[in-house]
N, C-alpha and C positions, 0 to 999 in steps of 0.2 A: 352236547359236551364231547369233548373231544379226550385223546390219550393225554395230552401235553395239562390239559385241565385236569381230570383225572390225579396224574404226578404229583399238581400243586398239591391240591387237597392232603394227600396221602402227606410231601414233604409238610404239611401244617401241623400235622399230627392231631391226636384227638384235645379235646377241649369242648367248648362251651357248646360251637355249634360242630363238631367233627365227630363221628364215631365208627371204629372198626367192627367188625364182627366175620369171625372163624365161620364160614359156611360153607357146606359142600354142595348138599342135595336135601337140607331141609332149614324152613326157619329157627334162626335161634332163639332158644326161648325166652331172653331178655329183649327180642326184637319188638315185644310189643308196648313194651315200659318204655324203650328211649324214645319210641314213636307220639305216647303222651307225653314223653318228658320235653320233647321238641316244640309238639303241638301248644302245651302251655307254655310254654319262655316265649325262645327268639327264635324259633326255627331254627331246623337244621337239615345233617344231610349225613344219612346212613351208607356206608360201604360194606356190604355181603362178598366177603370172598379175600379180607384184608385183618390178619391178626394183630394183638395187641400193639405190636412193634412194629405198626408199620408195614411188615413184610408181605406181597400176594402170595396168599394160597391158591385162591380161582376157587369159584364155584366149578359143581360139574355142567360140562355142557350141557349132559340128555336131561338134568333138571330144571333147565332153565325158563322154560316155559312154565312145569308145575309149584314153581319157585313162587315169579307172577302169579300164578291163576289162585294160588294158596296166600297171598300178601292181599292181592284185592280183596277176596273175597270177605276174609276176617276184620278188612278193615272197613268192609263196608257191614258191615255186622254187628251193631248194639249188644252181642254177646260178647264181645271180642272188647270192642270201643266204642263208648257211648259221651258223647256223639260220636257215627261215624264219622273216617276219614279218608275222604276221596285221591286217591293219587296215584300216578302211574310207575311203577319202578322201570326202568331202562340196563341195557347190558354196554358195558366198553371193552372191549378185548385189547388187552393190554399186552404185553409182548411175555407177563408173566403169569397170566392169567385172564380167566373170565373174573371182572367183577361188575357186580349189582348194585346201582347206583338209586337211592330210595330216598327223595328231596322231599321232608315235612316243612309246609309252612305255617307259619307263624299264626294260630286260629286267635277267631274273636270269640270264640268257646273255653269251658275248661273241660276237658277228659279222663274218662279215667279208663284202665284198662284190669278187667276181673272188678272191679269195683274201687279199686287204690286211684288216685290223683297221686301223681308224679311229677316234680321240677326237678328241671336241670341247674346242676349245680357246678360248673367249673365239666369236668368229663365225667360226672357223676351223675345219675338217675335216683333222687331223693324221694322216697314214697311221704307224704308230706298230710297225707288221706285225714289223720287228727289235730294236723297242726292249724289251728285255727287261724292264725295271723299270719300265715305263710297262703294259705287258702284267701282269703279276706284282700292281699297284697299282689292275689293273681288275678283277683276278678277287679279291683282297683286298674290294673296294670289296664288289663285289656278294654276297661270303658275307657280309659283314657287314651289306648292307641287308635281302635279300630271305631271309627265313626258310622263305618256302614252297619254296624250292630245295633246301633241306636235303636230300640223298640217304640212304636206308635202304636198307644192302645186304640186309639180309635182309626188307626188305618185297617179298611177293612177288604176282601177278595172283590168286593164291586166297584172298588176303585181302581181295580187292578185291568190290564187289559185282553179278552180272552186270546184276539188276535196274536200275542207277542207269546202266548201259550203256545199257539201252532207254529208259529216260527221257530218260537226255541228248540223245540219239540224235533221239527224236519232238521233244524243245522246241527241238532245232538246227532240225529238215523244217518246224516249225509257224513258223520265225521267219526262215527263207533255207532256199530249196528247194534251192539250186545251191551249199551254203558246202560246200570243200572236201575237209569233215573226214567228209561222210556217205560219202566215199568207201574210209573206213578203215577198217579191221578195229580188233580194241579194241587191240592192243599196237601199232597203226600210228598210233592216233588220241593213245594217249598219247604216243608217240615226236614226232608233229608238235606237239604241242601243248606241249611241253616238261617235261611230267609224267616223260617217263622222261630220265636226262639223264646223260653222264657227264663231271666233273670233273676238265677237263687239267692240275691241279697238284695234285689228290689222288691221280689216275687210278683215282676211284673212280665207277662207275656201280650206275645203279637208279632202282628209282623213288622219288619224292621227297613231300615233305611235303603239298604241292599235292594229288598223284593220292589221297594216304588222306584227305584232308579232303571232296575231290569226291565220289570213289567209294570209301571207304574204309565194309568193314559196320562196326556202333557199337563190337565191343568192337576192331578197331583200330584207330580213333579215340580208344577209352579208353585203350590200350595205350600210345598212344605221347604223350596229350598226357591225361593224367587231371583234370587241373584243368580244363578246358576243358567250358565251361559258357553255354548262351543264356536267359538269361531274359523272360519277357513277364506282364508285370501289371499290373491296373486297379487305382487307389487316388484314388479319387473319393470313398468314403462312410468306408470305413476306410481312411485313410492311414499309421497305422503298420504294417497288416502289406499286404492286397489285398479287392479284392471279387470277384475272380478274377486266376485268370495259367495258363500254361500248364504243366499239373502232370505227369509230373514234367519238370524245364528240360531244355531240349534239349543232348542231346550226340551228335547225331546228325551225319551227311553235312550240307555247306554246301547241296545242294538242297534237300530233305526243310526245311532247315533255314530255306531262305525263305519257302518254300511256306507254311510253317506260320506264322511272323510275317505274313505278308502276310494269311492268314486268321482272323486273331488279331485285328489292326487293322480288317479287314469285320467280325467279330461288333460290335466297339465301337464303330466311329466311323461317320454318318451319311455316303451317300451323298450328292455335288452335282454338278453337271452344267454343263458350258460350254458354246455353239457356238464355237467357233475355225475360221471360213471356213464350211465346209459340213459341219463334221466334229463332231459330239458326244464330248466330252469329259469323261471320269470322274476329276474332281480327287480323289479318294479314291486312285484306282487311279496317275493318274500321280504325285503328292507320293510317296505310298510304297513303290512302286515302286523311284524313288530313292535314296529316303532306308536303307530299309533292305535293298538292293545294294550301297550307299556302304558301312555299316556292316557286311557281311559281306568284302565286297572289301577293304577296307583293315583290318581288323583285325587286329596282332599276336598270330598266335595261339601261343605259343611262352609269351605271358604269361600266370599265371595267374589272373588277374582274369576275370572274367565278363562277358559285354555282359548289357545288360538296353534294354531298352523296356518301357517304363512311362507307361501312360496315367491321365493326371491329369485333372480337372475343365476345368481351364484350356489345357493343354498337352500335350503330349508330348516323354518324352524320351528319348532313344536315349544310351548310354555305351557305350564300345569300347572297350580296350587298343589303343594306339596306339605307332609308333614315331613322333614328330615329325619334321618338317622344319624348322619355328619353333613358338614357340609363342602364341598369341592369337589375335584372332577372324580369319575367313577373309573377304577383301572378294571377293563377284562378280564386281567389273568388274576386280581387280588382283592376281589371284592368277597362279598358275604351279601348272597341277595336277599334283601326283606321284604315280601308283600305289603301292601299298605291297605291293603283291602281283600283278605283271601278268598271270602265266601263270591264276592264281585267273579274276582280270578278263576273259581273253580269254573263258573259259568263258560267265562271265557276259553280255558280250557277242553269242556268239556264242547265247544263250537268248534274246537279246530284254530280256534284265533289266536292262542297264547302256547306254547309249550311248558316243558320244566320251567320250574323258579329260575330267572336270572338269563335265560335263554336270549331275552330281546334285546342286551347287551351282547352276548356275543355272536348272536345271527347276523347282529347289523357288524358286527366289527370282520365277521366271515365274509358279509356279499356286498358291502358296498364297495373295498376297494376293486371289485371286478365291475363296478356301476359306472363309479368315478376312479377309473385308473389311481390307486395309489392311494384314494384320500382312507381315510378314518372317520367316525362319527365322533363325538362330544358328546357326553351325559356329566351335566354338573348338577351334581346335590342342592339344594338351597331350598330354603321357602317357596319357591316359583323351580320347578324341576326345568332345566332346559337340556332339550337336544338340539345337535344343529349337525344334518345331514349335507354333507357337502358335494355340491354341484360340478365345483372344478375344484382340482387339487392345485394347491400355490404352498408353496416353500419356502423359508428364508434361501434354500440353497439359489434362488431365481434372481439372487439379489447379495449374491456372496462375494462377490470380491469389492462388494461396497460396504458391504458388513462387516470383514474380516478388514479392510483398511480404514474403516471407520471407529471400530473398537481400539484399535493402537495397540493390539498384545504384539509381543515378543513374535518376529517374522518366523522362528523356527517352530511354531506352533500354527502356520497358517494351514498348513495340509489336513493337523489333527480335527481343527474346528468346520475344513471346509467338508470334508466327508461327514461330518455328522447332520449338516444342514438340511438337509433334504428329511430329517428327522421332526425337522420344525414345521410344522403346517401352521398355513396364516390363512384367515378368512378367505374362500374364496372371492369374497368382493374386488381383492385386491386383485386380481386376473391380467389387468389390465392398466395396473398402477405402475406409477415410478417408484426410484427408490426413494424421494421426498414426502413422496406420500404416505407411503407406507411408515417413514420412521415419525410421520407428523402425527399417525395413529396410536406407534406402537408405545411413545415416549407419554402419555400420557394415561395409556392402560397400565402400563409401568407403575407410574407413580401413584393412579390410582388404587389399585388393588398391594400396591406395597404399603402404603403407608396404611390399610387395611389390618395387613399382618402384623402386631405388633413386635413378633419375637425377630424381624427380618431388621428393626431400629432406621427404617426407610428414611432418608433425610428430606425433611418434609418443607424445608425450604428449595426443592427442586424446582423448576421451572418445568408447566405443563400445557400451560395454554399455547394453542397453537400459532396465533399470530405473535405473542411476546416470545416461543422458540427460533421465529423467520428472523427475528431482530437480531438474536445471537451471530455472529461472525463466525463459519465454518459448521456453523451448527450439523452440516449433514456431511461432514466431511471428515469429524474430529470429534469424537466422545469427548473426549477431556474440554471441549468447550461448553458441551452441554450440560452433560452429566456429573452431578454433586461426585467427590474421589467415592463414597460408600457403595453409594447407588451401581458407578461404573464399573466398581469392582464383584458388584453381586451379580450383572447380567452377565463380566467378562467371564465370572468363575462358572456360571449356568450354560454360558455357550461352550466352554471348556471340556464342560461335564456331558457333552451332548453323544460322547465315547468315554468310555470310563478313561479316567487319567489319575494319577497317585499324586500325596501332597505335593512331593517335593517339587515336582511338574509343573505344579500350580502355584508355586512360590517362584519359581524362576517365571513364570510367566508372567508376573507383576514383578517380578525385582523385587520380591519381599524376606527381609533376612529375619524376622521373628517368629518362629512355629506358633507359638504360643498365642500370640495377639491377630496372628491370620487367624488359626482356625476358631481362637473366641470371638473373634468380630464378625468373619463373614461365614466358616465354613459351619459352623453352632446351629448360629440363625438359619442357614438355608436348610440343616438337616432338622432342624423344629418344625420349620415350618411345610415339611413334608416335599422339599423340593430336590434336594437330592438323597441319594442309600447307599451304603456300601455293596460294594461287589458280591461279598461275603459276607454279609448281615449276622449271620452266625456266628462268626469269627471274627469281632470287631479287632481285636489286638494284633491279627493277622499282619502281618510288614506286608504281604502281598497284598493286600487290599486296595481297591482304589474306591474311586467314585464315579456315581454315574446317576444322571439326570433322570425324575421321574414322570411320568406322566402328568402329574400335576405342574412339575415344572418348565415340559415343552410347552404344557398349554399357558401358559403364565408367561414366557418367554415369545411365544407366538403372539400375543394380544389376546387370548380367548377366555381370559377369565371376568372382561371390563364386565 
């Protein structure tokens, strides 16, 4: 987490998942209620050193080590919190202080702290300890999110494997010499760690879904999730079937099981190297690292779909069976990260392979553009999570003054829309496309994913096939040949928006004389559907506002949402 992240947070103010707390040089004493009160909702993320309003105080410096060592300690403490809770607090030095940044995630336990059970309520920490239906609606919540909780009464320690004990075991010593858990024997390390677990409104115990995926040997792992399947393969030369992958697909333990993607991705892909201060930097090792921790961490494994990584000429791309939270692409600076499997995560964490919550978003969004010059990754929400790590960076600006004379806007707006281009990333496949090609691509993820949205009113008599667009006359020459007037008007106001620009701008840009019926016909829809924001989001009445294109919209505008 950086300072600029940091800001967000704080400009969010407190709420559901945000909370401040006045700290100088000891914990507050309500620090350990909002910690349950996070752990049972939806997670959250505690700031030490930032009062009510907002404002930094800063911790003090000389305490900031006994800050830590007093936060772990308690929370890994059954006096304290029962169950404990594993997590690392980190510091940001901010220009107005030291603050202490303390990410709970989202447990498939409930907690309680002194013996109260606490939900979070809006920015409120609710003791809820006799509320019967409020308790009953927390343990409801969390069978239905967290799958890796699932308890198996008859899964028992000899189906477990001891070998993946001593693994785990050395990659905890090799990544925190002093983390708590080397102090445990194996059914103590699974008891703390939530692997073994028993359920106060089934009153069913055992070990759980979690402990056979970690250290579970393969046939039960077969046994109890047969469909469950990892894929990795190259399709660079032969792209309908591979030019390797990993034969046969892994359905092994979740270690074994990164180990070997991670190894997978060093046979194929070129080593590069950063200095970052005095420290040499293996962008190979840190992007994937991430990238595919994220993608064993958070996947629903209950589903039977397949993850697969698959390395392309141009890109890479990782698919997971997902349970969503929303669904669309993920912005870095404006997300709310949710674990989908925390006890999975701690593991992870506690290897070295995962950091903070939400990290694996913005480590990759830190190191790839110095991998691939310029590009950005892609995380889109869905039922199937995908990333797509890109190999070469390609831009509408590579293709702009066929874009910009192919759209037909107003010539004294060509300068606005061409600076912004280079904004737009298109698949890298495209590397080595014309611009036919590419618009033969882009006109039917258009249409696709428009007539999807239904608040965007896509006109759904567009033409998208691509042999019946060649038939069109001018078709790559001339939107107004191709494109329905609705259709044309909502990509020319998104390419518009690609720099913030003000109504009126937008209305001379089309030649359009009604406020009124512009912004309810196209500029409504596009802010529905989370495609463009105000300037000043805050200040919607503001005259000085403009608009400006979202993450979601460059991607939807590039092709990357087909």
């Amino acid at each position: 987490m950086e300072v600029k992240d940091l800001q967000y947070l704080i400009n969010e103010s407190e709420g559901l998942r945000i909370e401040f707390k006045d700290a100088k040089d000891s914990v507050p004493s309500s620090f350990y209620e909002t910690v349950v009160s996070f752990s049972n909702t939806d997670g959250g993320t505690i700031l030490l050193g930032v009062n009510d309003s907002g404002k930094i105080t800063g911790i003090a410096p000389e305490a900031e080590v006994s800050l830590k060592k007093n936060i772990i300690t308690a929370l890994n403490s059954r006096d304290c919190i029962d169950p404990p809770v594993y997590i690392q607090p980190f510091t940001i030095k901010h220009p107005d202080g030291l603050v202490m940044v303390v990410q709970i995630p989202a447990s498939s336990q409930i907690h309680n702290h002194a013996g109260k059970v606490y939900s979070r309520d809006f920015e409120s920490d609710l003791d809820v300890t006799n509320n019967q239906l409020r308790i009953s609606d927390l343990y409801l919540r969390k069978r239905n999110f967290f799958t890796e909780s699932n308890i198996y009464p008859h899964l028992s320690m000899s189906d477990l494997d001891d070998r993946l004990f001593e693994k785990a075991y050395t990659l905890i010593r090799n990544n925190k010499s002093d983390h708590p858990w080397l102090m445990a024997d194996k059914e103590q390390l699974l008891r703390e760690a939530s692997l073994w677990r028993k359920d106060f409104h089934t009153r069913q115990e055992g070990l759980t879904l979690a402990a056979a995926l970690i250290f579970g040997k393969n046939e039960t792992i077969q046994s109890i999730l047969p469909a469950y399947k990892v894929e990795g393969m190259v399709r660079i030369q032969n792209k309908d079937r591979y030019d390797d992958r990993i034969y046969p697909p892994l359905r092994t333990n979740l270690i074994d099981s990164y180990l070997e993607l991670k190894a997978f991705v060093s046979k194929h892909l070129p080593e590069k190297f950063f200095m970052e201060g005095d420290q040499r930097i293996d962008l190979r090792d840190k992007i994937f690292r991430e990238v595919i921790g994220n993608a064993i961490v958070h996947r629903e494994y209950t589903s039977a779909l397949s993850s697969e990584l698959i390395i392309y000429k141009s890109e890479v791309v990782i698919t997971n069976p997902n349970k969503p939270i929303f669904h669309g692409i993920i912005d870095p600076l404006g997300f709310n990260p949710y674990p989908k499997n925390p006890n999975i995560r701690k593991f992870f964490t506690a290897f070295g392979w995962t950091d903070e919550i939400g990290s694996g978003v913005r480590n990759t969004n830190k190191y790839l553009p110095l991998y691939t010059q310029g590009a950005h990754p892609v995380f889109i929400e869905n039922d199937v999570f995908k990333t797509i790590i890109p190999l070469s960076f390609v831009s509408l600006q590579n293709y702009a003054q066929e874009f910009i004379d192919w759209l037909e806007l107003n010539t004294s707006f060509s300068d606005h829309v061409l600076d912004g281009l280079k904004q737009i990333e298109l698949s890298g496949e495209y590397l080595d496309s014309s611009w036919k090609e590419v618009l033969l691509d882009l006109v039917p993820s258009w249409h696709q994913k428009g007539t999807e949205l239904t608040a965007l009113d896509w006109s759904d008599n567009q033409l998208f096939n691509p042999d019946a667009i060649k038939n069109v006359p001018s078709w790559d020459k001339k939107s107004t040949e191709l494109l329905k007037k609705k259709n044309r008007y909502l990509i020319g106001i998104l390419s518009l928006c690609v720099q913030p620009i003000g109504m009126t701008d937008l209305m001379i840009a089309f030649d359009y004389k009604n406020t009124k019926t512009f912004r309810d016909n196209y500029i409504k829809p596009l802010r529905e559907t989370g495609f463009i924001v105000f300037t000043n989001p805050d200040k919607p009445t503001d005259p000085t506002n403009k608009y400006v294109i979202t993450k979601q919209g460059k991607a939807f505008l590039g092709g990357l949402l087909k």
